[in-house]
C-alpha positions in Angstrom: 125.7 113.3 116.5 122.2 114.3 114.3 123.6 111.7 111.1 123.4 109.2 114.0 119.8 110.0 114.9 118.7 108.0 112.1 120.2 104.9 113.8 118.9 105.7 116.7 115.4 105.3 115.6 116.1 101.9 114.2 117.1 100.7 116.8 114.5 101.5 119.2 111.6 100.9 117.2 109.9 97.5 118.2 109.1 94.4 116.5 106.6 94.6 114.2 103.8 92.8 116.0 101.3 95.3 115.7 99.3 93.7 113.6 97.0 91.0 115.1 94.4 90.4 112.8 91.6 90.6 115.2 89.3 92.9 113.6 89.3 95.6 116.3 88.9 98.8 114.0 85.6 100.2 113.4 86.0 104.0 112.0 88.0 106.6 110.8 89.5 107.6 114.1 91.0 104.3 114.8 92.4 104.2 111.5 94.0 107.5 112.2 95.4 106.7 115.3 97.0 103.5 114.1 99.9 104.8 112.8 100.8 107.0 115.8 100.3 103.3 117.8 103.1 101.0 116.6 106.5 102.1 116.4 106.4 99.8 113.3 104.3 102.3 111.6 105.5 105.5 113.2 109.1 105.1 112.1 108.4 103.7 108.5 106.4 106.3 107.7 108.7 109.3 109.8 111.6 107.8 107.8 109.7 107.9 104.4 109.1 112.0 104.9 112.9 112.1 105.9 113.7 110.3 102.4 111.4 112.3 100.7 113.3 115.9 102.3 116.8 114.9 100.5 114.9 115.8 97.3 114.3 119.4 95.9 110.5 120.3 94.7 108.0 118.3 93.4 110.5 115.1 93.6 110.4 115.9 97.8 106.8 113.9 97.4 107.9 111.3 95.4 108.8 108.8 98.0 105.8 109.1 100.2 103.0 109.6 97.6 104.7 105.7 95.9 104.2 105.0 99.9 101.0 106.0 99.9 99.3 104.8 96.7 101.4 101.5 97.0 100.0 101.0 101.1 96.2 101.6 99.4 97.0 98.8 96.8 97.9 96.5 99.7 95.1 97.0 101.8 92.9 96.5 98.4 94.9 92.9 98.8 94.0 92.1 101.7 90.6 93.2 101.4 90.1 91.1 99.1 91.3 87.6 100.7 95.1 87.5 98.9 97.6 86.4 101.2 101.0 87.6 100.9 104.2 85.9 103.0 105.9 86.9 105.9 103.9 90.1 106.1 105.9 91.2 109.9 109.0 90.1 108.6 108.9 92.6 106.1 107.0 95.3 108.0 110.4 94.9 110.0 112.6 95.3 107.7 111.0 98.3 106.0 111.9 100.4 108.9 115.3 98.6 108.9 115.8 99.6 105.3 114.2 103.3 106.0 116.0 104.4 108.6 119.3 103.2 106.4 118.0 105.4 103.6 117.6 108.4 106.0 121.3 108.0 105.8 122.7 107.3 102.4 122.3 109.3 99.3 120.0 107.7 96.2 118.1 108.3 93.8 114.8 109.4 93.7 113.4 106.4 91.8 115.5 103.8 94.1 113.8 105.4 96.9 110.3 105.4 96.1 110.7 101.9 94.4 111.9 100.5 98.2 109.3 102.7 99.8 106.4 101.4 97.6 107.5 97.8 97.9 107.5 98.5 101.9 104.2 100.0 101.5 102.5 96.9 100.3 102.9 95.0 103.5 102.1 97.8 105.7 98.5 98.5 103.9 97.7 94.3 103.7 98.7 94.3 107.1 96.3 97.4 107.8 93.4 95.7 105.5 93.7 92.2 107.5 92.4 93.9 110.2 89.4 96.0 108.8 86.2 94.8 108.8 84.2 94.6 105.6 82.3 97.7 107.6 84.6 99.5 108.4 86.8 99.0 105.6 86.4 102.7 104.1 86.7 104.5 107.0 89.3 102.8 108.8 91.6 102.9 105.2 91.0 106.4 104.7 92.4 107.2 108.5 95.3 105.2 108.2 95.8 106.9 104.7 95.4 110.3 106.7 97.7 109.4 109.7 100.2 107.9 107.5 100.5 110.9 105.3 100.7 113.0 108.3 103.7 111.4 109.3 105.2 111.4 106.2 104.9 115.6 106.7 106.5 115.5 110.1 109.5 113.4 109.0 109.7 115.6 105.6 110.0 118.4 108.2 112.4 117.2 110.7 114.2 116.3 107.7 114.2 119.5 106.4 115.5 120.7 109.6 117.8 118.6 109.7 119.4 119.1 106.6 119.1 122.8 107.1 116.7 123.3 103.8 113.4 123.9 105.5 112.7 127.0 103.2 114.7 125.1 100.3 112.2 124.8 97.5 113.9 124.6 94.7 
């Protein structure tokens, strides 16, 4: 039953229409909440801690810091008027792909290479909808909820797997 738990989450997380483009976010707390909001978001980035608790050590960060620094690259995109194609369609399959990942062994480069490439869609999708204003402290929330879940699926993935004191 728990390697199907994976699957589980993919199939019950939503479309990925979270993303309206209305510019509705104003301050750091919205940005931090907007990744517990969507189940777009909340299972990309639970799925990209789970990836990142296969690993032993320092290469356990690997996948969501490549996350991280590769969603802050996107929202720089989008901040600064590129457009890139089919942004849901991809913020779809991200937590398609993820959630497979949760599930089959790679390596630590393939990982973080898919995660990253994921990651750029979710922060242009995040930047299309900060203001100019708001566009610091709405970016670093997001960056602070994102990372947040990244820790809570590293964890349950440690549980998971059994390794929760594991460190090396």
């Amino acid at each position: 039953m728990k390697r199907y738990l994976p699957l589980i989450a993919i199939f019950a997380a939503t479309p990925a229409f979270a993303h309206t483009g209305v510019d509705h976010v104003h301050s750091f707390a919205s940005g931090l909440m907007h990744p517990f909001t969507g189940l777009d978001h909340l299972a990309a980035m639970l799925a990209t801690g789970f990836i990142g608790s296969a690993y032993i050590g320092l290469k356990k960060l690997a996948a969501p810091a490549a996350f991280l620094a590769a969603m802050v690259a996107g929202y720089g995109l989008a901040l600064s008027g590129m457009t890139l194609p089919e942004v849901e369609t991809v913020i779809l399959a991200s937590v398609v792909v993820l959630g497979a990942l949760c599930l089959l062994p790679q390596r630590v480069v393939t990982a973080s290479l898919l995660a990253a490439g994921f990651a750029v869609f979710h922060g242009y999708a995040h930047g299309a909808e900060a203001g100019a204003a708001a566009a610091l402290p709405f970016g670093a929330g997001f960056v602070v909820g994102s990372a947040v879940l990244m820790a809570a699926g590293m964890l349950a993935g440690s549980v998971f797997r059994g390794t929760v004191l594991r460190t090396a």
